[in-house]
C-alpha positions as CSV (number, residue, x, y, z in Angstrom):
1,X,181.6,49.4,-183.6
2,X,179.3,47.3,-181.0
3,X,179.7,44.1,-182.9
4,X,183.3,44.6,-182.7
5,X,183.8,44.8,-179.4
6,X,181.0,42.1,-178.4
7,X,182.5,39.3,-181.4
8,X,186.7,40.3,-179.5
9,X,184.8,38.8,-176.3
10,X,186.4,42.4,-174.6
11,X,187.1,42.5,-171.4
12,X,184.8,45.2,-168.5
13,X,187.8,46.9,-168.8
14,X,187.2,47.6,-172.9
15,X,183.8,47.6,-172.9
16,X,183.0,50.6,-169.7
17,X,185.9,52.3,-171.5
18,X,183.9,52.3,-174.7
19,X,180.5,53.2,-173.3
20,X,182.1,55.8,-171.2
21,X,184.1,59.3,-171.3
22,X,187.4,58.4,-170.3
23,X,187.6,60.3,-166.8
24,X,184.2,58.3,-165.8
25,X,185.7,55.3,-167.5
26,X,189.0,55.6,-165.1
27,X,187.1,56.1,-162.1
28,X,184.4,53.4,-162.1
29,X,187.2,50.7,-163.2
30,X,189.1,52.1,-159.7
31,X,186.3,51.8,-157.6
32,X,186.0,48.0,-159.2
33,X,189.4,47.5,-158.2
34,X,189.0,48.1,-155.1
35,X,185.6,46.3,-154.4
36,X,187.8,43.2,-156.1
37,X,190.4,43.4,-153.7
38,X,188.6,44.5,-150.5
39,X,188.0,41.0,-148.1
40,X,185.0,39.2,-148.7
41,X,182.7,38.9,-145.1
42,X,180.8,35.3,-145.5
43,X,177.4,35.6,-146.1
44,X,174.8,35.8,-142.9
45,X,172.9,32.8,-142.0
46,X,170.2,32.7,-139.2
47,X,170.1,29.8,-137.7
48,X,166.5,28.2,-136.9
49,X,168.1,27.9,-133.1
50,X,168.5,31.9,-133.4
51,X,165.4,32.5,-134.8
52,X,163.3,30.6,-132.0
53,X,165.9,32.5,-129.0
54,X,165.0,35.9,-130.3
55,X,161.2,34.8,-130.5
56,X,161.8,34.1,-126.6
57,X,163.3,36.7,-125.6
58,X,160.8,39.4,-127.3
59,X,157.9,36.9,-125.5
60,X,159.7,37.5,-122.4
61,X,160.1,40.6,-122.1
62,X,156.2,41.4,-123.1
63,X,155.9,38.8,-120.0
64,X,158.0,40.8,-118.0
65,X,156.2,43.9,-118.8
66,X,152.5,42.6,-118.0
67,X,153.4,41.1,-114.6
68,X,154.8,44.5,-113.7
69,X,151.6,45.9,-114.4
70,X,149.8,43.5,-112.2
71,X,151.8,45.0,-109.2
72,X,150.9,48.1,-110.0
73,X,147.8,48.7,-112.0
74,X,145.3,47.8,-108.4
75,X,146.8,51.6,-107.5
76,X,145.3,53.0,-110.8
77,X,142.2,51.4,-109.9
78,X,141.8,52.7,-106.2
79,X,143.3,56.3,-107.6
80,X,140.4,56.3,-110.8
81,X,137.5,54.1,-109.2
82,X,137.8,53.8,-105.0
83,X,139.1,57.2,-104.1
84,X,136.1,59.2,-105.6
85,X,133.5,57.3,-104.1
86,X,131.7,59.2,-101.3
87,X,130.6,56.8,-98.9
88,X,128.9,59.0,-95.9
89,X,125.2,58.6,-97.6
90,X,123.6,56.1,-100.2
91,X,122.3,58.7,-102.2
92,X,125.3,60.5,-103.0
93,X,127.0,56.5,-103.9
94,X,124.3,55.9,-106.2
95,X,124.8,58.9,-107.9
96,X,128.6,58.7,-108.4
97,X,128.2,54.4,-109.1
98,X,125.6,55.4,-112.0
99,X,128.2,57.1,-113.7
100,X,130.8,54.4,-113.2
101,X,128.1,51.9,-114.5
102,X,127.7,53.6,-117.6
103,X,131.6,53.8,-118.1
104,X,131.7,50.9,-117.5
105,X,129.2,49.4,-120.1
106,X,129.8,52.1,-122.7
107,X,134.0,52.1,-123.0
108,X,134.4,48.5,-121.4
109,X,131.4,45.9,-122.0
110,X,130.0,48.1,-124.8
111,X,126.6,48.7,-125.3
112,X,124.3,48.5,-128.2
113,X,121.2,50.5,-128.7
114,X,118.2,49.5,-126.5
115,X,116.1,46.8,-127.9
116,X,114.1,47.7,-131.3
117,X,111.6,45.4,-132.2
118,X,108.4,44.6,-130.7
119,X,109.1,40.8,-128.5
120,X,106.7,39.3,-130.3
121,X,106.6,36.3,-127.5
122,X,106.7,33.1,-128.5
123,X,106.3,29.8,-125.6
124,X,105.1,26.1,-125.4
125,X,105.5,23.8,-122.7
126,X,108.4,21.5,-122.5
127,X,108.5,20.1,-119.3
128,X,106.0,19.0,-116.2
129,X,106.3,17.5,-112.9
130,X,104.0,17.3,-110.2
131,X,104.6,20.7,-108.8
132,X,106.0,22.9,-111.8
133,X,104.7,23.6,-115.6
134,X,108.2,24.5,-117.7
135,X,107.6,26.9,-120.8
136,X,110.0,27.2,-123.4
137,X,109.6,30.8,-124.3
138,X,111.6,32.9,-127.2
139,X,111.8,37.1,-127.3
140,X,112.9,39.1,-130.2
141,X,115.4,41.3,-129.1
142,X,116.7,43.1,-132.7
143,X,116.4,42.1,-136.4
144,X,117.6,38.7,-136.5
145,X,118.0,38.5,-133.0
146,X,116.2,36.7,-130.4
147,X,116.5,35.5,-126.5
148,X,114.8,32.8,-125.4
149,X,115.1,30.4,-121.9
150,X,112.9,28.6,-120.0
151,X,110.3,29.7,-117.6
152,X,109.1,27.5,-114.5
153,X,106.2,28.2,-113.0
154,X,104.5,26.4,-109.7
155,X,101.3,24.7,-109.8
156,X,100.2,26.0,-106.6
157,X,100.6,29.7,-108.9
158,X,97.2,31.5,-108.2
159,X,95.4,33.6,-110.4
160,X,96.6,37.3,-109.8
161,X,99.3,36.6,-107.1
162,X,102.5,37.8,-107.9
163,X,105.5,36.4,-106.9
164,X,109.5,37.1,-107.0
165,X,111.6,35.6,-110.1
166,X,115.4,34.4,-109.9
167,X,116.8,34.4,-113.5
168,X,119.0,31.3,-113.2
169,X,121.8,31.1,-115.5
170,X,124.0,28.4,-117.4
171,X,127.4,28.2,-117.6
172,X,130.3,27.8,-121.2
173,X,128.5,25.4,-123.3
174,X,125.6,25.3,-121.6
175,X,121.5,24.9,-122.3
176,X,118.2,26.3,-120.1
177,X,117.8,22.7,-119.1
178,X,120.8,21.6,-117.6
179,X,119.6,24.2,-114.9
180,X,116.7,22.1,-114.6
181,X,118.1,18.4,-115.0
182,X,117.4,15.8,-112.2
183,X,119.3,12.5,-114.0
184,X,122.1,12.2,-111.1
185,X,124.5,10.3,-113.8
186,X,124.7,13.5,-115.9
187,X,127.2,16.1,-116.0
188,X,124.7,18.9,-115.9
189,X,123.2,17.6,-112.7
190,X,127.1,17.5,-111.3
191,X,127.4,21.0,-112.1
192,X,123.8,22.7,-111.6
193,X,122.1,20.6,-109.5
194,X,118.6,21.1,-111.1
195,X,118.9,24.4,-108.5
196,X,116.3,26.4,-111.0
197,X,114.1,23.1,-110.9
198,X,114.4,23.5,-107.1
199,X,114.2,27.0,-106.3
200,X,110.7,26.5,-108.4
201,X,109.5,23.8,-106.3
202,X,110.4,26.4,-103.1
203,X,107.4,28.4,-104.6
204,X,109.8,31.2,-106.6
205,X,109.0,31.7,-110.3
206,X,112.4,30.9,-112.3
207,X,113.5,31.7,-115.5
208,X,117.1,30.1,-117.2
209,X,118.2,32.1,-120.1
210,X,120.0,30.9,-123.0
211,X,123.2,33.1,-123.3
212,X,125.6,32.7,-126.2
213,X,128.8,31.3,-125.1
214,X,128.1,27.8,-126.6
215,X,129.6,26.4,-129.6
216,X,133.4,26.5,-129.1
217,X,135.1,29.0,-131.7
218,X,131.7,29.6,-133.3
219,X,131.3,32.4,-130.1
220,X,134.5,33.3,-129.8
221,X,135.0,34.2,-133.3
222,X,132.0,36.3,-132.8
223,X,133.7,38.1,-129.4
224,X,136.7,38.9,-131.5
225,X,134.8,40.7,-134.8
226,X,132.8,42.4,-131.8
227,X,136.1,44.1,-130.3
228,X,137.0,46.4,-133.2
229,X,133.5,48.1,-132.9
230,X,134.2,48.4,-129.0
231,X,131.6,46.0,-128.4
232,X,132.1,42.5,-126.6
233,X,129.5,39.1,-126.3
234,X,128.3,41.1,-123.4
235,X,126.9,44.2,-125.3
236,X,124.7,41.3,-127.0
237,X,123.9,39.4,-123.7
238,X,122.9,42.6,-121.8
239,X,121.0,43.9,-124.7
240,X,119.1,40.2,-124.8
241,X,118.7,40.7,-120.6
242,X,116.9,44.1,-120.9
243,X,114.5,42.6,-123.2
244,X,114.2,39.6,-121.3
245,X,113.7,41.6,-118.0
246,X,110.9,44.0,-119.6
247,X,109.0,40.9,-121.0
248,X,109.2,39.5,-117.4
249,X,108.1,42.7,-114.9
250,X,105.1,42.7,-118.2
251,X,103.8,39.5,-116.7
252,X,100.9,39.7,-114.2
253,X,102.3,36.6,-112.2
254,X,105.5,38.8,-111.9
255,X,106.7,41.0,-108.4
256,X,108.5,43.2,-110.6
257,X,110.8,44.8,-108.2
258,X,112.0,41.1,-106.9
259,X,114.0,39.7,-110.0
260,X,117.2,38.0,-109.0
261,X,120.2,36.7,-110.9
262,X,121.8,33.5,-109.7
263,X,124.5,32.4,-111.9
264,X,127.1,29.1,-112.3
265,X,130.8,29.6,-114.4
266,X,130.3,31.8,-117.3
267,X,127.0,32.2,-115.5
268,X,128.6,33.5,-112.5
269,X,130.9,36.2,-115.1
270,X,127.1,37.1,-116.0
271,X,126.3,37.8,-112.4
272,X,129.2,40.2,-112.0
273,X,128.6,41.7,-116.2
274,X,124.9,42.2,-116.2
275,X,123.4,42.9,-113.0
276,X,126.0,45.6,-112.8
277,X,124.7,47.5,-115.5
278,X,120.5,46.0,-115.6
279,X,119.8,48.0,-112.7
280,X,116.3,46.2,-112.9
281,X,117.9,42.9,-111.0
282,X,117.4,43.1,-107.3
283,X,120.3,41.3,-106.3
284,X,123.1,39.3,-108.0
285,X,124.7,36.0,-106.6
286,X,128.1,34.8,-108.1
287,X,128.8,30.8,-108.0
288,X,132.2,29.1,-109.2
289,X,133.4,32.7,-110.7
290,X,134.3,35.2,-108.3
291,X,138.2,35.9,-108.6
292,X,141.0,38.1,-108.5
293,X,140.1,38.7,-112.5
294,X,142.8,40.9,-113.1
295,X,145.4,38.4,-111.9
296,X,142.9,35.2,-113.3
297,X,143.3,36.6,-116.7
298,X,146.9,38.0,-116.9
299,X,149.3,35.9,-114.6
300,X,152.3,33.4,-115.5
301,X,153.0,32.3,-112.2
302,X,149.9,29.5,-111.6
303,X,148.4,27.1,-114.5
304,X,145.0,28.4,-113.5
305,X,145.8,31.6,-115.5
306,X,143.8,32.4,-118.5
307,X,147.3,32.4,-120.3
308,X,147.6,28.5,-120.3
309,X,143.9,27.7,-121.2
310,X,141.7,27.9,-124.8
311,X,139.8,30.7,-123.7
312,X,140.7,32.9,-125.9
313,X,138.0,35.4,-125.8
314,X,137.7,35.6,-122.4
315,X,140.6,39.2,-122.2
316,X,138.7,42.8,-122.2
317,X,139.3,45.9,-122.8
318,X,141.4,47.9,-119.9
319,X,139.9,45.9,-117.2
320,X,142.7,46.0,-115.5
321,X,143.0,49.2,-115.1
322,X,139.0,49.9,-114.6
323,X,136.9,47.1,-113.1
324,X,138.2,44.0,-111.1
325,X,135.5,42.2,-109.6
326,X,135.5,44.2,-106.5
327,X,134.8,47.0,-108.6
328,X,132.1,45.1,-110.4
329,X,130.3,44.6,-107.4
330,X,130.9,48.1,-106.3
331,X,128.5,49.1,-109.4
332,X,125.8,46.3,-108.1
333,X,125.7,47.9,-104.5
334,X,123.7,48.8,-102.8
335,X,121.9,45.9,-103.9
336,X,122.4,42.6,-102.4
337,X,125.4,40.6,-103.4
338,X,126.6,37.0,-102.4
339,X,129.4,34.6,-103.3
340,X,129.2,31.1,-103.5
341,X,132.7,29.4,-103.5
342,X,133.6,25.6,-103.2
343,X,136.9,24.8,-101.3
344,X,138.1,22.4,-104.6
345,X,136.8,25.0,-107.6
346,X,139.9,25.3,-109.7
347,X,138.8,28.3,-111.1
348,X,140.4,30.1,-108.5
349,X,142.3,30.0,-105.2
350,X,140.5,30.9,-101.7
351,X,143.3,33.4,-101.2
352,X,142.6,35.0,-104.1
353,X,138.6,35.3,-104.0
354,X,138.8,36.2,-100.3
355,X,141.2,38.9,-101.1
356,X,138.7,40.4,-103.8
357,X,135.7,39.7,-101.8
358,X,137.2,41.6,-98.6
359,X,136.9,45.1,-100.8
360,X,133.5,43.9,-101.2
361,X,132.5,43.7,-97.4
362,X,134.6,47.3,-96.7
363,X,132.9,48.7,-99.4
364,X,129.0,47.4,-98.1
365,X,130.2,48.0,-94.3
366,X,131.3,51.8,-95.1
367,X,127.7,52.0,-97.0
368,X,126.5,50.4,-93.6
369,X,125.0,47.9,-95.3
370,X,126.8,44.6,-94.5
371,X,124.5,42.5,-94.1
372,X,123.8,43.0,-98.0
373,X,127.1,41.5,-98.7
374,X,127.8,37.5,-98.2
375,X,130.4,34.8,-99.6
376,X,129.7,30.9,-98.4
377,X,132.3,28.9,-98.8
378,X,132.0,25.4,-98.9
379,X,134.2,21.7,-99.2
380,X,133.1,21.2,-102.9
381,X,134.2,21.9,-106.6
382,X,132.9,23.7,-109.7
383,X,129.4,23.4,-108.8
384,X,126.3,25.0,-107.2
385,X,126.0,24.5,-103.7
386,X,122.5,25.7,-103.2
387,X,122.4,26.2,-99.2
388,X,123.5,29.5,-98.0
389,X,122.2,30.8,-101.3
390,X,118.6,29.8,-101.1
391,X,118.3,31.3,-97.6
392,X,119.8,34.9,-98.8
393,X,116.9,34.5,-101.5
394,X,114.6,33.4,-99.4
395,X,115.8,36.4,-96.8
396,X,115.6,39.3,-99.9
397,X,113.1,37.8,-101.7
398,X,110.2,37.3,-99.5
């Protein structure tokens, strides 16, 4: 019966009615009919000219929705951070700013367990002029971690005397030497003007610390397999500070409640992410960093933005609506704080830091404590300026 109606060639028509009670048959060959006859739509292209508008207009409306945010998510801040502050005694602020400082390294920064191995110190000399011995010295922090930096120590250093340490730090890409290099011609000395080299020669013990944002994508791929865990490079950095702070206050040359932090670029991010949360630093001094963050890391309107440059890494989470750099410093007060800001530093705008910096000086006047609080600005660019900062060490240090 099959091969019959397969060797005729029969028509749909034959061939449903075959396979088919005739009622079903009748129906299906109607609704055929009238799929047949029904006009045809042309088929949908999408054009690559479509494709790419669409793609626009879903990145501008995420646009649109994150510069709303920055003209509104300051009042979040002064409603969760400012407003709960009790500023009529110090004691009652360092209560309350402990327990912002541990927000904000637990849920922002993140924070790894204390330091678990013995530091097993490790040093060698590197580096000598006529009035400073340099040590290379290296600290194990965790299993397969380590900190290391370099220590400069005077010659006129007596045996027993103790004196005051400033922790000197490097900026992206940078090494413990460039904070001591005197070769005019290089790019280090343009940027750090040997200022750990000289602040050792002024009779302070210094130490520059190797931190971990060197090597291009090599760091930033490890910032972005941090973030899932909640972690960022600065629950690593911090972790490598604390050790790097015990080993130092350990030290019998050491004035263990005078160690400073004086930091350059990603140095100067340092100065506002670890002093804030390493209680243990005396005072903290920001160079060629201090910024409207917030606005630094999220606005369209200026090519200074974060948006328009390769550091990827560089966004964390819910700052915006937790910890600006006002707030930063907020959780280093009552301790001495300082700005140091060049006129031609394209990191930022003047109008911008001074506008962050004036919650600063409210903040350390209400605390009647103003004096704590200081920005220099000066006709320069990306660079350490090392004049109204050496005199506010000098003035907290000795």
């Amino acid at each position: 019966e099959w091969g019959r109606v397969f060797e005729r060639k029969s028509s749909a028509a034959e061939i449903i009615g075959h396979l088919f009670p005739e009622t079903a048959a009748r129906a299906m060959l109607a609704r055929m009919a009238a799929a047949r006859d029904a006009p045809r739509v042309p088929a949908q292209t999408t054009s690559v000219d479509a494709v790419q508008a669409r793609q626009k207009r879903q990145v501008r409306e995420m646009e649109s929705f994150t510069q709303r945010l920055l003209a509104t998510i300051e009042s979040e801040r002064n409603t969760g951070f400012w407003k709960p502050l009790p500023l009529n005694s110090l004691e009652d602020y360092e209560k309350r700013a402990a327990v912002e400082r541990g927000r904000f390294w637990n849920e922002v920064i993140g924070r790894l367990p204390d330091p678990g191995v013995p530091a097993n110190p490790r040093s060698r000399v590197v580096r000598e002029t006529e009035n400073v011995v340099i040590h290379e010295v290296v600290l194990d922090v965790w299993q397969d971690v380590f900190a290391w930096g370099w220590l400069a120590l005077p010659k006129d250093l007596r045996e027993g005397e103790k004196r005051p340490v400033i922790v000197c730090q490097h900026g992206l890409e940078g090494l413990p030497e460039h904070c001591y290099e005197t070769d005019e011609s290089t790019r280090a000395f343009a940027a750090y003007k040997a200022f750990a080299l000289r602040l050792a020669e002024e009779g302070f013990i210094t130490f520059a610390p190797h931190n971990l944002y060197r090597g291009k994508d090599a760091f930033r791929s490890l910032q972005r397999k941090a973030n899932p865990l909640g972690m960022t490079l600065y629950s690593i950095i911090n972790g490598q500070h604390q050790r790097i702070i015990e080993w130092l206050k350990a030290r019998p040359f050491t004035q263990a409640d005078k160690i400073a932090f004086y930091g350059l670029s990603y140095g100067g991010k340092s100065a506002m992410r670890t002093p804030s949360v390493l209680t243990d630093y005396c005072l903290s001094i920001c160079s060629g960093d201090f910024n409207e963050w917030v606005r630094k890391c999220a606005t369209t309107d200026l090519p200074l933005s974060y948006v328009f440059t390769g550091e990827y890494e560089i966004w964390e989470w819910n700052l915006g609506g937790t910890y600006n750099y006002a707030e930063m410093s907020a959780l280093i007060a009552p301790r001495p704080f300082m700005v140091e800001r060049g006129h031609n530093d394209g990191v930022g705008i003047d109008e911008w830091v001074n506008y962050e910096f004036a919650k600063v000086r409210r903040l350390y006047n209400k605390l009647r404590i103003g004096g704590r609080a200081v920005i220099e600005h000066f006709d320069g660019p990306h660079t350490i300026h090392g004049a109204g900062t050496f005199d506010f060490l000098k003035q907290h240090l000795r």
